[in-house]
C-alpha positions, -999 to 999 in steps of 0.1 A, spaced: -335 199 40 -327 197 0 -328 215 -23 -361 214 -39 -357 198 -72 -395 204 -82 -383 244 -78 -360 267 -94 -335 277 -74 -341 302 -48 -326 322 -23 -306 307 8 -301 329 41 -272 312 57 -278 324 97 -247 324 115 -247 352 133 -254 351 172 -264 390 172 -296 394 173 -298 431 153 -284 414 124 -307 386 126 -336 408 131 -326 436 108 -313 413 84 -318 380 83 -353 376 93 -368 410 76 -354 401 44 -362 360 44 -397 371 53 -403 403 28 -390 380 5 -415 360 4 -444 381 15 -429 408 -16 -430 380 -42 -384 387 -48 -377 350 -42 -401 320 -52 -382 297 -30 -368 314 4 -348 288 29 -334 303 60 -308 280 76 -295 286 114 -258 272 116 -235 271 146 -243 305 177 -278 316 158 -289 283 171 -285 292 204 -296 322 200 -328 313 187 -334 288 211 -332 317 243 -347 348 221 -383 348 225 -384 380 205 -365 360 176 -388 332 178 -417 356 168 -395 368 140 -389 333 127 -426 323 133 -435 350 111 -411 340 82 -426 308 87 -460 320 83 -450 340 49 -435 311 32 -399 305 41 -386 273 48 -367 267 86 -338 242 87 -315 244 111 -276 223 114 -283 192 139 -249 190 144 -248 230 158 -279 225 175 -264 196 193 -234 209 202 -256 238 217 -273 212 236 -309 231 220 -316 210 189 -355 199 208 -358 236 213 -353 242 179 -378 213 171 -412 227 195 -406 258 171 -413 240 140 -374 243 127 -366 209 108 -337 200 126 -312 177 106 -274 176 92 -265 206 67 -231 197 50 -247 178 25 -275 201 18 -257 231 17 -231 214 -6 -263 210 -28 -276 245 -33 -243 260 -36 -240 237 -66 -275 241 -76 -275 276 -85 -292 289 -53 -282 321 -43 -267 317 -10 -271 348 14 -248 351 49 -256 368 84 
């Protein structure tokens, strides 16, 4: 989870949230519009802290997040919440790269990414 130096910088959804209308009316519909609309070159959604769990037990969300998949948006999701949700291999079977955030995050704030929170 970096980010990409090959591309200008993006767009970052920062997923916090553990309700799932803001994550579906919010989060997830604009990550994946973004991308399917052509706004953002680069889209990364990353899941931090409750949305984890959430994800994890929300089939419904899973579709969602397949589908932003599918457009174009990169998945990453905080090992270190995941963990401590005890759902971090969950997270993994759906195709989310699973690693630590602090660092990463640190470097699109700094790399001009526009960073989005939900």
């Amino acid at each position: 989870m970096n980010a990409d130096k090959d591309t200008a910088p993006g767009l970052v959804i920062l997923w916090i949230s553990r309700d799932p209308d803001a994550a579906r009316n919010m989060a997830l519909m604009y990550a994946k519009n973004s991308r399917l609309k052509g706004w953002w070159d680069a889209v990364h959604l990353l899941i931090w802290g409750p949305s984890a769990q959430l994800l994890a037990e929300d089939p419904a969300l899973q579709e969602e997040v397949a589908a932003c998949m599918a457009a174009g948006v990169t998945v990453l999701a905080c090992r270190a919440c995941a963990e401590r949700h005890g759902v971090a291999e969950a997270l993994r079977a759906l195709g989310v790269t699973v690693q630590y955030a602090g660092e990463p995050l640190t470097a699109y704030l700094k790399g001009g990414w526009k960073v989005l929170s939900v």
